[in-house]
C-alpha positions as CSV (number, residue, x, y, z in Angstrom):
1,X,53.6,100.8,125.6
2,X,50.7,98.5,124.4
3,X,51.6,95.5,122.1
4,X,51.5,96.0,118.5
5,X,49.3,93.5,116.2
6,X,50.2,93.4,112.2
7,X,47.1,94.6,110.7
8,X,47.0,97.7,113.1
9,X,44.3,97.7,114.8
10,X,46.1,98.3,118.0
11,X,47.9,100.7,116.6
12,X,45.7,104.0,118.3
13,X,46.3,102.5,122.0
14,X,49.7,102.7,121.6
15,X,49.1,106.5,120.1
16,X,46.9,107.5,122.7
17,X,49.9,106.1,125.7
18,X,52.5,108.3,123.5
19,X,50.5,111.6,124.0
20,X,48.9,110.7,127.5
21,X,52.7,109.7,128.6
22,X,53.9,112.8,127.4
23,X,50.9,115.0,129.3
24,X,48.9,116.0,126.8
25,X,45.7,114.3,127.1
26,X,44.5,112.3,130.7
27,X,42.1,109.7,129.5
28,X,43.0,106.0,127.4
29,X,39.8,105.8,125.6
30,X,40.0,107.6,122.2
31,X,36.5,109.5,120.5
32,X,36.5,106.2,118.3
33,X,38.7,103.2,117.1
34,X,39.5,101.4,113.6
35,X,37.0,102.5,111.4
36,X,37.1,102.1,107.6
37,X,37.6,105.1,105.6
38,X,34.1,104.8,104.1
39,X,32.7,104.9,108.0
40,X,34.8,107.9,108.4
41,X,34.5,109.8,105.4
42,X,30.6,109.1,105.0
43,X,29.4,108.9,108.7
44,X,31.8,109.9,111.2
45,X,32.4,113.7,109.4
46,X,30.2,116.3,107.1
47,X,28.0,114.4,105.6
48,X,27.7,117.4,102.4
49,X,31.2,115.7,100.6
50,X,31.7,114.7,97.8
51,X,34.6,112.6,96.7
52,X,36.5,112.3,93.6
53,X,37.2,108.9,91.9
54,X,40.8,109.6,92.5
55,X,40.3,110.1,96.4
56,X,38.0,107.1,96.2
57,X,40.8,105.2,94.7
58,X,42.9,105.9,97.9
59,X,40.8,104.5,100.1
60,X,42.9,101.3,99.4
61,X,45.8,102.7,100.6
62,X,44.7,103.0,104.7
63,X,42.4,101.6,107.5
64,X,42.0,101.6,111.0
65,X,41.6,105.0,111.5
66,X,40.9,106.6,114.6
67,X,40.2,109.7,116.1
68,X,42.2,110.0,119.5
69,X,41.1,113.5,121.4
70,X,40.3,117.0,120.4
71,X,41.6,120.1,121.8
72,X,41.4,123.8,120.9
73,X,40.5,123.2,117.5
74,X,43.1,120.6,117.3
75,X,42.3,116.6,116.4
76,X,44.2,114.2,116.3
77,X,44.0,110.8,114.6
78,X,45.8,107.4,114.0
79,X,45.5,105.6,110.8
80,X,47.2,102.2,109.6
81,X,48.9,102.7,106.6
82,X,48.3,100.1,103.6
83,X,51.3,101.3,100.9
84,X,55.0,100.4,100.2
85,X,58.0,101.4,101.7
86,X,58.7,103.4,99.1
87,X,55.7,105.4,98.5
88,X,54.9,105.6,102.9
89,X,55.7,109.0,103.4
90,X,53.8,110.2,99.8
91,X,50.7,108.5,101.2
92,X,50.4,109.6,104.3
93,X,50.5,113.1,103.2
94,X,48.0,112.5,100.3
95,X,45.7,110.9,102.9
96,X,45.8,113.5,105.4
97,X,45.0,116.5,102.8
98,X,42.1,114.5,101.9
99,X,40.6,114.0,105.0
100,X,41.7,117.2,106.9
101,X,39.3,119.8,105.2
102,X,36.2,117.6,106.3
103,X,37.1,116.8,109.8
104,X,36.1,120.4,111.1
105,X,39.2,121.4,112.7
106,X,41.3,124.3,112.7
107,X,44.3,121.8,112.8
108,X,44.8,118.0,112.4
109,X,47.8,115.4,113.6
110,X,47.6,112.5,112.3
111,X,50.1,109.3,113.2
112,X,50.4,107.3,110.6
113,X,51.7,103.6,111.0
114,X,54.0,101.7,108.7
115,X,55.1,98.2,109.0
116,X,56.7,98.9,112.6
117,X,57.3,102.6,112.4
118,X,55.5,105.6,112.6
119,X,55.5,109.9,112.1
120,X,53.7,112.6,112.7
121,X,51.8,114.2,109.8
122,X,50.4,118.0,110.6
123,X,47.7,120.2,108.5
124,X,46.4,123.6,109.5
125,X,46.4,127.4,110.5
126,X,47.0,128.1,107.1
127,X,49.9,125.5,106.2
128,X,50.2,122.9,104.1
129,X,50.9,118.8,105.4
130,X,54.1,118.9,106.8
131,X,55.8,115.7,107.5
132,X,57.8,114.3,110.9
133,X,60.7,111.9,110.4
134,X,59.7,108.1,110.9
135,X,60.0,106.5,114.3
136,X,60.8,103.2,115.3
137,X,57.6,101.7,117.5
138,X,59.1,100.6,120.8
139,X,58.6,100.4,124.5
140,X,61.1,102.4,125.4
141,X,60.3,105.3,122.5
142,X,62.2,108.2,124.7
143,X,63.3,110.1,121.9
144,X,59.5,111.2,120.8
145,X,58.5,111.6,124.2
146,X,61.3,113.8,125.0
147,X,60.3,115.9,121.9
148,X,56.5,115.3,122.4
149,X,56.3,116.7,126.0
150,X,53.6,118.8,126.7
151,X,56.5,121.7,128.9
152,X,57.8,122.1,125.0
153,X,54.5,123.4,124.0
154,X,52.7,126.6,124.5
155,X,49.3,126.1,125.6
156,X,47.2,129.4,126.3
157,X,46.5,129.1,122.4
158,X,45.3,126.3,120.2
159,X,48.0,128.1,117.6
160,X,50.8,128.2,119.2
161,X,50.4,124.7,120.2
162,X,49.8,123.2,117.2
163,X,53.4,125.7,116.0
164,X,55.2,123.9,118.8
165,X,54.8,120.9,118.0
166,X,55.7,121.4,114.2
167,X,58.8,123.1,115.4
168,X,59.5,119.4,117.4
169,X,59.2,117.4,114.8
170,X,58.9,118.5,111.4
171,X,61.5,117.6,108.7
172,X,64.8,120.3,109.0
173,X,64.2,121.0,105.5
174,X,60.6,122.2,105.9
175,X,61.7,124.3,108.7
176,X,64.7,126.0,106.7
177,X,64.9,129.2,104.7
178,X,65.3,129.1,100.9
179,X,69.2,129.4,100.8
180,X,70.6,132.6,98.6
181,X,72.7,132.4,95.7
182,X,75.6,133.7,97.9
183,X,75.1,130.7,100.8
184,X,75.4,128.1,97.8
185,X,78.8,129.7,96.9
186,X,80.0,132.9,99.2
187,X,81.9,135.7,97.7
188,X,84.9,134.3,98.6
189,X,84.1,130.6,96.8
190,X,86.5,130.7,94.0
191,X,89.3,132.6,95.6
192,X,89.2,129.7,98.7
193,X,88.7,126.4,96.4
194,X,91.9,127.9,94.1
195,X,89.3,128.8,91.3
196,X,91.5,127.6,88.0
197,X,88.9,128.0,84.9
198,X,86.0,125.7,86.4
199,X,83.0,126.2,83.9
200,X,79.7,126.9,85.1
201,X,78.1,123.5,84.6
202,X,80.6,122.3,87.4
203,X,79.6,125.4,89.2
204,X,76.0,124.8,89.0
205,X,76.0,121.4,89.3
206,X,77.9,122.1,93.0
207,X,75.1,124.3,94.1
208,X,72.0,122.1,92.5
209,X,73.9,119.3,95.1
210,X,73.5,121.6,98.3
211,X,69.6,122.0,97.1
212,X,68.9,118.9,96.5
213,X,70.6,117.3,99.6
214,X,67.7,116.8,101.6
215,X,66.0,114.4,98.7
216,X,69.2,112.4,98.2
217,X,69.0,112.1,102.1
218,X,65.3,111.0,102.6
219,X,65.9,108.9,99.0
220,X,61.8,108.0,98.5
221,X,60.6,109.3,101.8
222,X,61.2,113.0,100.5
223,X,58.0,114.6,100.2
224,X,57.9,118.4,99.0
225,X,55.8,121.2,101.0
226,X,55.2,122.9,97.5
227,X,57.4,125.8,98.2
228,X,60.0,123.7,98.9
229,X,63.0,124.3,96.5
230,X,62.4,122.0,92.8
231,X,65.4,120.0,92.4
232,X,65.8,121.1,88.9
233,X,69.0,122.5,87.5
234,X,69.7,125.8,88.7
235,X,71.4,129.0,86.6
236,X,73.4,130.7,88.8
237,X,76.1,132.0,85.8
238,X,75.3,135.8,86.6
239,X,76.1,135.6,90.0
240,X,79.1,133.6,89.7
241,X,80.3,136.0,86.8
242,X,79.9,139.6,89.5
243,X,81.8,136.8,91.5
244,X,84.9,137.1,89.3
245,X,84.7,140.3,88.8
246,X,85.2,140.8,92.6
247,X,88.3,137.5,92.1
248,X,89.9,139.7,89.4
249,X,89.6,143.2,91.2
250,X,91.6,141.1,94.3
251,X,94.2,139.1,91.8
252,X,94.7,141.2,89.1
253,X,93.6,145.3,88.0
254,X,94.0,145.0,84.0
255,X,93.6,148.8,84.4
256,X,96.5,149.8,86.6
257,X,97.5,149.5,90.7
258,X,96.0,152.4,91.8
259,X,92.1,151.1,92.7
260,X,91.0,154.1,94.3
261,X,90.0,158.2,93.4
262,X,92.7,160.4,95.4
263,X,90.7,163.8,96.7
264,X,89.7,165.3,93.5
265,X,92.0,164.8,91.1
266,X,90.6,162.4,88.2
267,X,93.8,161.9,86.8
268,X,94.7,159.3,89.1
269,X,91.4,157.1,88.8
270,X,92.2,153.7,87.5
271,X,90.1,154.1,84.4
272,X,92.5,156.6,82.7
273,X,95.9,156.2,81.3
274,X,97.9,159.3,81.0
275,X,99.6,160.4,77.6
276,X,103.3,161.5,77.2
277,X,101.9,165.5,78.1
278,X,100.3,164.1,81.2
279,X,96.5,164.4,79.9
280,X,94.3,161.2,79.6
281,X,94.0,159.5,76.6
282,X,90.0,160.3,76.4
283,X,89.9,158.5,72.9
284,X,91.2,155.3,74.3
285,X,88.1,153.0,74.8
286,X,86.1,154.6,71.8
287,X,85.7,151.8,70.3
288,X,84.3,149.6,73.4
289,X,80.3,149.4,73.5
290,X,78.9,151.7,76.2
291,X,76.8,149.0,77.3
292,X,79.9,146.6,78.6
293,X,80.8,149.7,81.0
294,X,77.4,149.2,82.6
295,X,77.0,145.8,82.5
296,X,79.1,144.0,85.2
297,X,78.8,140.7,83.2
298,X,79.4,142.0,79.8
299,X,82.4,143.7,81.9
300,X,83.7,140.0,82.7
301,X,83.3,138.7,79.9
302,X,85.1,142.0,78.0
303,X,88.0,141.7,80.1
304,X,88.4,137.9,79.8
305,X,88.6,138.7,75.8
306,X,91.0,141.1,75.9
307,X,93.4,139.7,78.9
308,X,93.8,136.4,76.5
């Protein structure tokens, strides 16, 4: 791999070895090299833009930008970053959704250099920027190649491509699901961590960990998609309450043994108590609100009043 300077303006031969090592384009010359982002905002794309003073203001923030090869609707670009190591990964993404709706491609990958590391930034076919994890530069950079090869892509279709390579490298926690309120605690939560009275702040505060993992892993590298899980607190009180409702049905019936009808006769259901002349007491639960017999929270919260 070529030899990096620090300002970065051989930063796009050492991108264009990465993807012509790994097969996917045959030449070493890119389409052009280390232009300012004036050149390639103002001359090098649609001339019809028009830029905010906020975009202008980021202009600071990169230089050297190249654009490598185009394929299938697909270009991709190198660009020198010029932030902090806190705010890289932020910046790179702002960049790239600034300059990806006037480059005139379906999709755009961009590598963006920091310091002596790099990742792959992607934009299009109807998604938002979507970040890879940073790489160290080095001669011997297996690891991306492995992941970069052109035999783990599809290539009969400039989308399925550009979904490949997304599916190499993009952060796990862009790629994974929005968990449900049962993955953060399963049904059987309480009953397996010896569930002694733990209030829900304690509860919630266990789940709002497993969400916010991923930013306490990538500390000021995390960068949201937008529909990526908000790492404010989360309410999860109703689910947990059905929850003990299920722990109490398993540790203790308040209304009897018996949990289950026998054929037809409604005598034996667990909601009745019989009298001294064998007939149910119909009057018993008068006095209870309708509403707590159809509400399995109020339910929980019913029985935990009366139990103490």
């Amino acid at each position: 791999m070529s030899q990096l300077d620090d300002n970065g303006e051989s930063f796009y031969e050492y991108a264009m070895e990465l993807f012509s090592d790994a097969g996917h384009v045959a030449t070493s010359t890119p389409v052009f090299s280390n232009h300012s982002p004036e050149r390639f905002l103002y001359f090098d794309n649609r001339q019809d833009l028009s830029i905010t003073p906020e975009q202008r203001q980021m202009f600071t923030s990169f230089n050297n930008i190249s654009r490598l090869f185009k394929a299938n609707g697909r270009a991709f670009f190198s660009i020198n970053l010029l932030a902090t190591k806190e705010t890289r990964s932020q910046v790179a993404r702002d960049i790239h959704s600034m300059i990806h709706p006037y480059v005139e491609a379906r999709g755009t990958i961009c590598l963006f250099r920091f310091e002596d590391e790099y990742l792959f930034s992607f934009i299009g076919f109807a998604l938002q920027c979507i970040l890879s994890d940073w790489y160290r530069i080095s001669d011997d950079d297996l690891i991306v190649l492995e992941k970069l090869d052109i035999a783990n892509m599809s290539i009969k279709k400039g989308k399925d491509y550009f979904l490949d390579m997304i599916y190499m490298f993009a952060r796990y926690y862009y790629l994974k699901a929005q968990p449900s309120d049962y993955d953060l605690l399963p049904i059987d939560f309480l009953s397996n961590s010896d569930y002694d009275g733990t209030d829900w702040d304690e509860l919630n505060k266990i789940a709002e960990d497993i969400l916010t993992a991923p930013q306490r892993e990538y500390g000021s590298d995390y960068v949201d998609y937008g529909a990526t899980i908000s790492p404010t607190r989360i309410d999860l009180s109703a689910e947990l309450d059905l929850m003990l409702l299920d722990l109490d049905d398993e540790e203790d019936n308040p209304f009897g043994e018996d949990t289950a009808l026998e054929g037809d006769d409604l005598y034996t259901d667990k909601y009745y108590d019989e009298t001294q002349d064998g007939q149910p007491d119909e009057y018993e639960y008068d006095d209870v609100d309708p509403e707590i017999f159809r509400d399995p929270v109020l339910m929980v919260k019913w029985l935990e009043k009366n139990n103490s």
